[in-house]
C-alpha positions, 0 to 999 in steps of 0.5 A: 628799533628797525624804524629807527635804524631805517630813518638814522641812515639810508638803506643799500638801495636809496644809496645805490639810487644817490649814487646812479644819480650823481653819476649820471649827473656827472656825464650829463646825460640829458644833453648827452642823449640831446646831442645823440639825437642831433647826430642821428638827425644829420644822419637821417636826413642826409642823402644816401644809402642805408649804413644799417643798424649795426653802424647807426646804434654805433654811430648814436653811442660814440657821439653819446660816450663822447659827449659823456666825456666832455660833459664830465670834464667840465664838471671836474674842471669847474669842480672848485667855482662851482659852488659859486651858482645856485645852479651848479653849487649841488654838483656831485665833485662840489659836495664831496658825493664822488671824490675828485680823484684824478683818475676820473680824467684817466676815465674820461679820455678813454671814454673818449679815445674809445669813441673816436677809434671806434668811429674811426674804425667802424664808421669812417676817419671824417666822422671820427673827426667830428665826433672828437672835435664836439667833445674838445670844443665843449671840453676845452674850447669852451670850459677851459679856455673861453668861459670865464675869458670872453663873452664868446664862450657860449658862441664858439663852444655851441659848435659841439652840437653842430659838430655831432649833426656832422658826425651823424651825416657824416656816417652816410656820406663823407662829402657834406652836402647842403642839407646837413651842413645847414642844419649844423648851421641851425644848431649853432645858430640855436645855442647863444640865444637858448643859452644866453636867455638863460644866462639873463636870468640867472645874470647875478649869479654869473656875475658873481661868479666872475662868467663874462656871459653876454648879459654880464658884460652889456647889461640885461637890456641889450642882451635880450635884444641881443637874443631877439636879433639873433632869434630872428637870424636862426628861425630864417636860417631853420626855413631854408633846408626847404629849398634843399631837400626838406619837406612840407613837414619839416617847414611846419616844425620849422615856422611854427618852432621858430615863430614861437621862439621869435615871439618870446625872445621878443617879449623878452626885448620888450620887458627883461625879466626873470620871467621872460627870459625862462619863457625864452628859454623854454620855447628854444626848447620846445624849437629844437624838439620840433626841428628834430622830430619834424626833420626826422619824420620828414626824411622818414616819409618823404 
């Protein structure tokens, strides 16, 4: 009787566990944590004296919250297209999992004014500004007015992640300095192919779905070279922060990510498939880990 009870319905803590992973699901926190490092990467490798630990952890958790925010919205206002991609279509508001009530937005915007205030009031108003205007360009920018308007989307909305490397940097220092505005530079460059070979092999999905992403309006061959071009524009632009400060440690992570991510967007060029464009993918991955913990150890030993 006890086992059938345990099999008819899932126990307090398999339902706690459903329930931690649909909201954590709904913040996004993968590519929010992601976003956290890249701020605090602009912080680390920007000239200047110490903030101390107290306004780091700030620093780190308000791009975080905000992030949060952002990547909760985009969920809430895609939550009846969703179910049109293989992708998305298990997403917590498209299954019923969390209800869509309207009061999810009344907690998003505080998790975000909550952010920038707090930016405002313990770091500095130009960091604060950086840290809002990465939340609003995925937010809005992005999810509402270019995603499913122009084949741009993903080119204008990858400035959230530049943006949180502006926050972090400027955390020690309000006046930019080359350093950090390129990496800003390197992380926008890094989004449209990284995400743009994701969209080639999931082209019929986003087709289907009526997204203009770049493969859907030119086709899957001009779009992966599309992605090879653009590839070889970011690994020369992730080289130059040595002329700039950055060190023999960052130059490694910076040629050996990029050469990697130039070989595969180049397979991809030569033979568009599925295959080769998860392979692109991933190594745009594998590019930006290396850019982020090279930089850091650079900074960290220099």
């Amino acid at each position: 009787m006890n086992n059938e009870m345990l099999n008819s319905k899932p126990s307090g803590t398999i339902a706690i566990s459903r329930m931690t992973r649909n909201v954590l699901g709904l913040f996004k926190l993968r590519i929010g944590f992601m976003i956290m490092v890249t701020a605090l990467v602009g912080l680390v490798v920007t000239p200047g004296q110490s903030i101390g630990l107290e306004k780091i952890v700030i620093m780190a958790l308000t791009v975080l919250v905000a992030s949060a925010s952002a990547g909760a919205f985009n969920q809430y206002y895609e939550r009846n297209t969703d179910h049109l991609m293989a992708r998305t279509r298990n997403r917590a508001f498209v299954t019923g999992s969390l209800p869509s009530s309207p009061a999810w937005l009344v907690l998003m915007a505080v998790m975000l004014t909550s952010s920038v205030a707090i930016a405002a009031q313990y770091i500095n108003l130009v960091s604060a500004v950086f840290v809002f205007l990465g939340a609003f360009f995925y937010a809005v920018v992005y999810t509402v007015w270019l995603k499913r308007r122009s084949w741009l989307n993903i080119v204008v909305g990858g400035l959230a992640g530049s943006f949180a490397v502006l926050a972090g940097a400027a955390a020690v220092d309000p006046v930019l300095g080359p350093l950090p505005l390129l990496m800003a530079a390197v992380l926008f460059l890094w989004t449209p192919p990284h995400f743009w070979s994701l969209a080639i092999a999931n082209q019929s999905e986003y087709a289907a779905a009526g997204v203009p992403m770049l493969p859907v309006v030119v086709g899957t061959q001009k779009a992966a070279n599309v992605v090879f071009w653009s590839t070889v524009a970011l690994a020369v632009t992730a080289l130059l922060p040595i002329w700039y400060g950055a060190g023999v440690i960052y130059f490694v992570g910076a040629a050996v990510g990029g050469g990697y991510f130039v070989f595969k967007a180049w397979q991809l060029s030569q033979s568009p498939t599925r295959a080769t464009a998860m392979s692109s993918f991933f190594a745009s991955l594998i590019q930006l880990s290396l850019l982020l913990v090279t930089s850091t150890l650079d900074s960290l030993y220099a």
